[in-house]
C-alpha positions as CSV (number, residue, x, y, z in Angstrom):
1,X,15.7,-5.8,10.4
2,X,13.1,-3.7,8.3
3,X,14.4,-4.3,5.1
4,X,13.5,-7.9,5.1
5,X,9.7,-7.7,4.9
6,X,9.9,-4.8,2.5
7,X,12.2,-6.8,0.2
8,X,9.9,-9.8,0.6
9,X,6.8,-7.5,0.2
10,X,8.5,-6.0,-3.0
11,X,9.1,-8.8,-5.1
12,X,5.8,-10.4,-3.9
13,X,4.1,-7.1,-5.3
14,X,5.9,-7.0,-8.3
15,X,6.2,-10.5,-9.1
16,X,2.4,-10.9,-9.0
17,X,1.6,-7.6,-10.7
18,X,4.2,-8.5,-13.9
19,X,2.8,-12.2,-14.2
20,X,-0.8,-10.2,-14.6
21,X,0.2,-7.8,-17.0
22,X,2.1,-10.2,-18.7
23,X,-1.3,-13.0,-18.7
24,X,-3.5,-10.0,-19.7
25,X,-1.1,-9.0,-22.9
26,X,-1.1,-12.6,-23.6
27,X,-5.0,-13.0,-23.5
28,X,-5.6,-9.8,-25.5
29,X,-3.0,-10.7,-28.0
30,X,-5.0,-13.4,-28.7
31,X,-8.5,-11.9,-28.3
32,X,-9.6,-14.7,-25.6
33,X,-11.6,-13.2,-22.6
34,X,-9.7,-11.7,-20.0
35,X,-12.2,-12.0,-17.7
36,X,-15.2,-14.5,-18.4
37,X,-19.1,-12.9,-17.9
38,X,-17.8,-9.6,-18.4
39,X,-17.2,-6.8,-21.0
40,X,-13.8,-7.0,-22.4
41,X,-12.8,-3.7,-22.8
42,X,-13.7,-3.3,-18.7
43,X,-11.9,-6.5,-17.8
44,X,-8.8,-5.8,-20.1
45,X,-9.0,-2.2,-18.2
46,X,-9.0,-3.5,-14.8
47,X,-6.9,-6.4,-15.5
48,X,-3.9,-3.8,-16.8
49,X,-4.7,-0.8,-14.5
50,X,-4.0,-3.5,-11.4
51,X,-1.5,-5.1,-12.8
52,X,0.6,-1.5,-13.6
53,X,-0.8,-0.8,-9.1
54,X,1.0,-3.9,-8.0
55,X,4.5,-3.1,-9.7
56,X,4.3,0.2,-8.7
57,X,3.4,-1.0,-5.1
58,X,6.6,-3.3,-5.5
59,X,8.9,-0.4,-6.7
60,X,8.0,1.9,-3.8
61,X,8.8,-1.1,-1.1
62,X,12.2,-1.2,-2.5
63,X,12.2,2.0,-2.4
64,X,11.8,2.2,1.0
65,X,14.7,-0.4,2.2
């Protein structure tokens, strides 16, 4: 009965943290403003370092079905 809020709570997590990496490459790629009213080399650097948290948040809940 476990496994079916860690599964949910997994792909959540990753799902969400791959769409921001992916929105961040996308952004930078095209040198647009990851975040606006901030510097871009922060916002590019907090953009990826969360994005990289939230997969590995998602791998370790499948990891622990």
């Amino acid at each position: 009965m476990e496994s079916g809020p860690a599964v949910f709570a997994g792909t959540a997590f990753s799902v969400f943290g791959a769409a921001l990496l992916w929105w961040t490459g996308a952004r930078a790629l095209r040198r647009a403003p990851v975040a606006h009213g901030t510097s871009p080399v922060t916002s590019f650097a907090l953009a990826t370092a969360f994005g990289a948290a939230f997969v590995l948040l998602g791998v370790w809940c499948f990891g622990r079905i």
